[in-house]
C-alpha positions in Angstrom: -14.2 -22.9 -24.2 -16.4 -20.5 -22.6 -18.7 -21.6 -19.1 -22.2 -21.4 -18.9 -21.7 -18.9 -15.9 -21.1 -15.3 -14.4 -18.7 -14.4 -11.8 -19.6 -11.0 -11.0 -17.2 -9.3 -8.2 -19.3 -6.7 -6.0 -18.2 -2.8 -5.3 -14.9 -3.2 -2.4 -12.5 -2.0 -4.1 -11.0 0.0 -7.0 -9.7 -1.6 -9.7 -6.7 0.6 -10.1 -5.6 -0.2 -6.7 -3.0 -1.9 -5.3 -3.2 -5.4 -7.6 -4.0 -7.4 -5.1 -6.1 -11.0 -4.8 -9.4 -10.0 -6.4 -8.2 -8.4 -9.5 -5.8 -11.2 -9.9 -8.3 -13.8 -9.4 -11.1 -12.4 -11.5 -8.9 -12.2 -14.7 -7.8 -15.7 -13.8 -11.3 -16.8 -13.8 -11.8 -15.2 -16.8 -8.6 -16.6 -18.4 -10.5 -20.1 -17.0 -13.5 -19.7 -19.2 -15.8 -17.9 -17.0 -18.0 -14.2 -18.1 -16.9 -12.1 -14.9 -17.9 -9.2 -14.6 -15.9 -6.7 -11.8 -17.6 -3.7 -10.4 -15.4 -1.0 -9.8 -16.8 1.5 -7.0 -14.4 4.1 -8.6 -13.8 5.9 -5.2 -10.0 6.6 -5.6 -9.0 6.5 -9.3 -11.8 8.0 -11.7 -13.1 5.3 -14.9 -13.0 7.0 -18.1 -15.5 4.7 -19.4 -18.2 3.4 -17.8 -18.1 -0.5 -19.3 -14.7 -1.8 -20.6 -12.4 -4.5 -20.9 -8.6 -4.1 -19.5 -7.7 -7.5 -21.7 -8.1 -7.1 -25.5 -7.6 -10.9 -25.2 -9.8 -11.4 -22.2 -14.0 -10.0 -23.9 -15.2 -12.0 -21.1 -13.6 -10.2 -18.4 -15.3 -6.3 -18.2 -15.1 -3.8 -15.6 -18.1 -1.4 -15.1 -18.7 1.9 -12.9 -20.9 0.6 -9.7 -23.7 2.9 -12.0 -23.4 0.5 -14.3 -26.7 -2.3 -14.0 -24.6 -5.8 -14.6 -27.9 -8.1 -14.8 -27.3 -7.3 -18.9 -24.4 -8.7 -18.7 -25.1 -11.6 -17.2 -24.9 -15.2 -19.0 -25.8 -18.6 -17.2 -25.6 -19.1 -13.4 -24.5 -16.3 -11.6 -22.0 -16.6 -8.9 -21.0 -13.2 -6.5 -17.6 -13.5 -5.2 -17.7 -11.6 -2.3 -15.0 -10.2 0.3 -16.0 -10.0 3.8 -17.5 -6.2 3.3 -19.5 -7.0 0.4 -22.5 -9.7 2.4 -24.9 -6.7 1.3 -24.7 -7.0 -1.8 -26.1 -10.7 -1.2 -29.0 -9.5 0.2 -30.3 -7.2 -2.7 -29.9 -9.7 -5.7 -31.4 -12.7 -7.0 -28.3 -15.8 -7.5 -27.2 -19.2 -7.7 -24.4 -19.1 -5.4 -22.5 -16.6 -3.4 -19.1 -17.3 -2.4 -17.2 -16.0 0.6 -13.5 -15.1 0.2 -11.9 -14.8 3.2 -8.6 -13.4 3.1 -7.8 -11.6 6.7 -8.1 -12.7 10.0 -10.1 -10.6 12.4 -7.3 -9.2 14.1 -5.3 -5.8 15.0 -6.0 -3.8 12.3 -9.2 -5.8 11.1 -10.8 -6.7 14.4 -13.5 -4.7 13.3 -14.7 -7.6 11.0 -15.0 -10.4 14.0 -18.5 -9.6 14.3 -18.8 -9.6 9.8 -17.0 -13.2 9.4 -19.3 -15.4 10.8 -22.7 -14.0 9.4 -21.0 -13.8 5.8 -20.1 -17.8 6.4 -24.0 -18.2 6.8 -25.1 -15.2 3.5 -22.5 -17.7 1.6 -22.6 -21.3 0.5 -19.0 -21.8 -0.2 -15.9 -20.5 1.5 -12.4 -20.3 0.1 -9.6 -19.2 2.1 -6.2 -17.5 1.4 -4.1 -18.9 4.3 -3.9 -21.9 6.4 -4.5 -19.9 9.4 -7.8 -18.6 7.9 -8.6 -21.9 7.1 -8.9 -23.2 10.5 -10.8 -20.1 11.6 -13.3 -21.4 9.7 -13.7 -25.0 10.1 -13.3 -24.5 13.7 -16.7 -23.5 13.1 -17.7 -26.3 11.4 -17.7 -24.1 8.0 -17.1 -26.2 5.1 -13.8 -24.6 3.6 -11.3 -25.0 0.4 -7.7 -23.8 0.8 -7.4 -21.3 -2.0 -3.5 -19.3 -1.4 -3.0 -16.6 -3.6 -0.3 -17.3 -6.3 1.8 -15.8 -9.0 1.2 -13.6 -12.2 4.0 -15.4 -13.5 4.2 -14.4 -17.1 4.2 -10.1 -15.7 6.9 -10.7 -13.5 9.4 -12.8 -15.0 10.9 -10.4 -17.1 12.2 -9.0 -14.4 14.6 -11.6 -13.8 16.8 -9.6 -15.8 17.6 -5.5 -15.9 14.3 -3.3 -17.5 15.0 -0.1 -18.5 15.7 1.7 -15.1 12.8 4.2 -13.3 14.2 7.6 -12.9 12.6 7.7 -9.7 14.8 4.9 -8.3 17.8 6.4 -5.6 21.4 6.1 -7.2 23.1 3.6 -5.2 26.5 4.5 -6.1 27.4 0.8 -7.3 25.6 -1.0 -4.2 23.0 -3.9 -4.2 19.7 -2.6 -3.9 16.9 -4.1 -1.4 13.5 -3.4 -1.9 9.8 -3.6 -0.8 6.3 -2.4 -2.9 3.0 -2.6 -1.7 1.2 -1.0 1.4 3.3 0.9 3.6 1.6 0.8 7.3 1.4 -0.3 11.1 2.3 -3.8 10.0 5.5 -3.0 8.5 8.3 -3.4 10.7 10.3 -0.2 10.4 12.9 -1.6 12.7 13.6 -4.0 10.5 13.9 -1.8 7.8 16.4 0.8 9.4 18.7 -1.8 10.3 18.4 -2.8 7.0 19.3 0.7 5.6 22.1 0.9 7.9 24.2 -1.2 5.5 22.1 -1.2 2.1 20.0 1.5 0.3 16.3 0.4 0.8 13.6 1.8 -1.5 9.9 0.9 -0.3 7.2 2.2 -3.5 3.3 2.0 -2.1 2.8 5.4 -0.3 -0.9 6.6 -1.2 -3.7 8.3 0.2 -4.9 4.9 2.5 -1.1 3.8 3.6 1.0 6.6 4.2 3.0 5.8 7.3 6.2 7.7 7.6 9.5 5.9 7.6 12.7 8.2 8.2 16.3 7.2 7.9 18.8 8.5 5.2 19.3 5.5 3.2 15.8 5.2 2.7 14.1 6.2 -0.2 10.0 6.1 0.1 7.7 6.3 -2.9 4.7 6.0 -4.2 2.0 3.8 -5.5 3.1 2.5 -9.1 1.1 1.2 -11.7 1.0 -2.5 -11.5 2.0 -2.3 -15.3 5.5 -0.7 -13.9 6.3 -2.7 -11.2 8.2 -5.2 -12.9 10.7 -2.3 -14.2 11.3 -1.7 -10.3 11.4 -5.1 -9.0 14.2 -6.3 -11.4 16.4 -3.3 -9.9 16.1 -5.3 -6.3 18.7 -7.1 -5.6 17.0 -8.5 -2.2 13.3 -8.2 -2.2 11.9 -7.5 1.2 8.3 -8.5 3.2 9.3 -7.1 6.8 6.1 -7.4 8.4 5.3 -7.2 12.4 4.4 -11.1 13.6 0.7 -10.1 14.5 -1.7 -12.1 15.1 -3.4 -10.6 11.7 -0.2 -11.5 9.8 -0.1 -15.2 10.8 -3.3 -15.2 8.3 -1.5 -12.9 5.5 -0.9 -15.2 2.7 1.6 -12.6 0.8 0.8 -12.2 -2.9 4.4 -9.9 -3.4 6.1 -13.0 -2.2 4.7 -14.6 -5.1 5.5 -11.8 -7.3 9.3 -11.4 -6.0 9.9 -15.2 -6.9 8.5 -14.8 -10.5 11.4 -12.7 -11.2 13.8 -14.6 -9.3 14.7 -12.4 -6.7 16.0 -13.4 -3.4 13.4 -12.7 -0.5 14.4 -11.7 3.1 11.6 -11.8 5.2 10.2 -11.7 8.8 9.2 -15.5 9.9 5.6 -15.5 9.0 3.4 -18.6 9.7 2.2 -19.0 6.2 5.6 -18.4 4.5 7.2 -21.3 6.7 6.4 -23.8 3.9 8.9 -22.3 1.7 11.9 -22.1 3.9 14.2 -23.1 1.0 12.9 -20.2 -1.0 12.9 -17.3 1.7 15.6 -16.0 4.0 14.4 -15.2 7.6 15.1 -12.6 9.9 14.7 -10.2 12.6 15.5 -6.4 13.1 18.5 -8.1 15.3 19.9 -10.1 12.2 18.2 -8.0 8.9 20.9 -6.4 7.8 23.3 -9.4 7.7 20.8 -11.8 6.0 20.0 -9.4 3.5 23.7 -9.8 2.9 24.0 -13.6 2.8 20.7 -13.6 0.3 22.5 -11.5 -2.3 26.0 -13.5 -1.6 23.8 -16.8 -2.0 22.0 -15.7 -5.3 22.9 -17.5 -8.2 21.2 -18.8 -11.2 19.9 -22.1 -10.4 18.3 -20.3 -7.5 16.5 -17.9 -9.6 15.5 -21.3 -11.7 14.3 -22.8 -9.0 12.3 -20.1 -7.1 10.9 -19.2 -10.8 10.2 -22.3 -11.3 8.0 -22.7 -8.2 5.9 -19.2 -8.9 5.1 -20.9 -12.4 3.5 -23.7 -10.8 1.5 -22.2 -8.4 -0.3 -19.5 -11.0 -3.3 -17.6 -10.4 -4.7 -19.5 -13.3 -4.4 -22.6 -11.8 -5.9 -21.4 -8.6 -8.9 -20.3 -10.8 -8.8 -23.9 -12.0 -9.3 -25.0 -8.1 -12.1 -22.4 -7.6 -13.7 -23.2 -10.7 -14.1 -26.4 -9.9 -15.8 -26.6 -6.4 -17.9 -24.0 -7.9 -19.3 -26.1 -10.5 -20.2 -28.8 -8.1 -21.5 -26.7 -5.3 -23.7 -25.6 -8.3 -24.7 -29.1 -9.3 -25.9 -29.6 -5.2 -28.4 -27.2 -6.2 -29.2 -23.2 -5.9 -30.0 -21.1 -3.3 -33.4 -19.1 -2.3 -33.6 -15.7 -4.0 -32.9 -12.9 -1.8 -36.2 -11.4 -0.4 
C-alpha cells in the first residue's frame, strides 16, 4: 500500500556511482511504500532520459536530471533526505520535514565537513546515523538521533554464493583461491595490507575511477575498474576471501561498511582490518593486520564451509535495506505527526 508522502533525495551524487547508502535506501523506501523521487546531478555518467524509473516494479521510485522541477511530482508530505552537503537545498524549498543522514565522521579525509555537521543538525528535524560512532557524535550534542546502519541487498547478492559465469577481465589464478576487494580504491586502503596479501594469494581490487584512483603496485595484483553494480555479483562469487583492508582512522571508526554487507549476502568469507563498527560481528569476520594478512586470509578459506555461508547469509537477510526503510519510515511518520516545520524564507 502506497504512503501519503514524498521522499525526494537532493543533487550529491550520481546515480550511476558507486551503489552506495543513498541509492540503496531510496529504493528501499520506495519498496516500503513511499513516492521518492532521486535527483541525479548527472556530473559523471550522462542520463539518457531526463525522468525515468530504474525498477519496472518500483513506479514510485523515479530518477530525474537536477533540470528536472520535482514539485510535479510530488504527492502528500514531502520529506528531503539530505547528506551533509545537501543543507542548501533546505533552504530554497518549501517542506514538512528534512532529515539529516549522517554517514561520515568529520575526520582525515572529511575534516572539511566539521564546520557542515552541526548547522545541518539544526536545517534538520530528524537525524539518522550509519554507525555507532556517528551516533554519539551526535547526541553528545544533545541531537536527538536514531541508529540507522546500512544493511544488505540481499536478494542481488546471493546468487553469488555459487560460480556466475566468469568476467573475462578477472586474472587467471592458475588453480589458486582468489581474494578480492570492490569499491573505492584510496588513502584509506591499507596497501600494506594488501601486498602482504598478494605475496601468497592473487588479489584483484575492481573500483578504480576518475574520483579514487590511487595506485597499488605489486605483481600479484590485479587493479580494475568501476563495475556496474548489476555485474558485481558475477565478480564477487569468483572471491574466495573477500577483503575490507581499511587504515584504522579516526574517519573509519565511523565507516559502517555497506560491502561487508554485500560480501556476506553471497556467503563469502571476510578478512578485514579491526574496525570499531565491524566488532559486533566477530563471529562473521576474520581480523587482521598487514603483520598477520596473508595467513588469515588463509585460515578464512581453510575455515569456509557450508553452514558458515548459511549462517553469514543468513545474517545479511535479516538486516536488509528494506527493513532499514521500515525503521526510517517509521520515525518519519511520527516526527511528522509532532507537527511540520516553517517554510523556508
Amino acid at each position: 500500500m502506497g504512503l501519503d508522502l514524498t521522499i525526494v533525495y537532493p543533487p550529491a551524487i550520481d546515480y550511476q556511482f558507486m551503489h552506495q547508502r543513498p541509492q540503496q535506501m531510496m529504493k528501499a523506501l520506495a519498496q516500503a511504500g513511499a513516492n521518492v523521487v532521486f535527483i541525479n546531478p548527472a556530473d559523471l555518467f550522462p542520463q539518457e532520459t531526463p525522468v525515468y524509473h530504474p525498477f519496472p516494479e518500483l513506479p514510485n521510485f523515479t530518477v530525474i536530471h537536477r533540470s528536472v522541477d520535482f514539485k510535479p511530482l510530488v504527492k502528500g508530505k514531502l520529506v528531503f533526505w539530505c547528506a551533509v552537503n545537501q543543507g542548501w537545498f533546505i533552504d530554497c524549498y518549501d517542506h514538512d520535514l528534512a532529515i539529516f543522514d549522517s554517514c561520515d565522521l568529520a575526520a582525515g579525509e572529511f575534516s572539511a565537513w566539521s564546520g557542515i555537521i552541526p548547522v545541518m543538525e539544526k536545517k534538520t528535524q530528524l537525524t539518522f546515523a550509519s554507525s555507532g560512532a556517528i551516533f554519539r557524535e551526535h547526541t553528545s550534542r544533545g541531537v536527538p538521533t536514531v541508529l540507522l546502519s546500512n544493511g544488505a541487498d540481499f536478494d542481488h547478492f546471493k546468487p553469488a554464493a555459487g560460480r556466475l559465469p566468469r568476467p573475462a577481465d578477472l586474472p587467471d589464478t592458475g588453480g589458486r583461491p582468489l581474494v578480492g576487494y570492490y569499491g573505492a580504491i584510496y588513502t584509506w586502503l591499507d596497501a600494506e595490507m594488501v601486498y602482504r596479501i598478494a605475496d601468497c594469494f592473487p588479489v584483484v581490487l575492481i573500483g578504480s575511477n576518475q574520483l579514487y584512483n590511487r595506485s597499488i603496485e605489486h605483481p600479484n595484483v590485479t587493479l580494475l575498474g568501476m563495475k556496474p553494480y548489476r555485474e558485481l555479483p558475477a565478480y564477487l562469487s569468483w572471491f574466495d576471501a573477500a577483503l575490507i583492508p581499511f587504515l584504522l582512522t579516526e574517519m573509519i571508526a565511523g565507516c559502517d561498511p555497506v560491502k561487508f554487507y554485500e560480501y556476506i549476502s553471497a556467503g563469502k568469507p571476510v578478512v578485514a582490518s579491526n574496525m570499531q563498527e565491524l566488532g559486533k560481528f566477530r563471529n562473521l569476520v576474520y581480523f587482521a593486520d598487514a603483520g598477520n594478512a596473508a595467513e588469515t586470509v588463509a585460515k578464512a578459506i581453510e575455515e569456509n564451509h557450508e553452514m558458515k555461508v548459511r549462517m553469514r547469509q543468513r545474517y545479511a537477510f535479516k538486516n536488509s535495506w528494506t527493513s532499514r526503510a521500515k525503521v526510517a519510515l517509521a520515525h518519519i511518520l511520527n516526527r511528522l505527526e509532532k507537527g511540520g516545520v516553517y517554510p523556508a524564507r
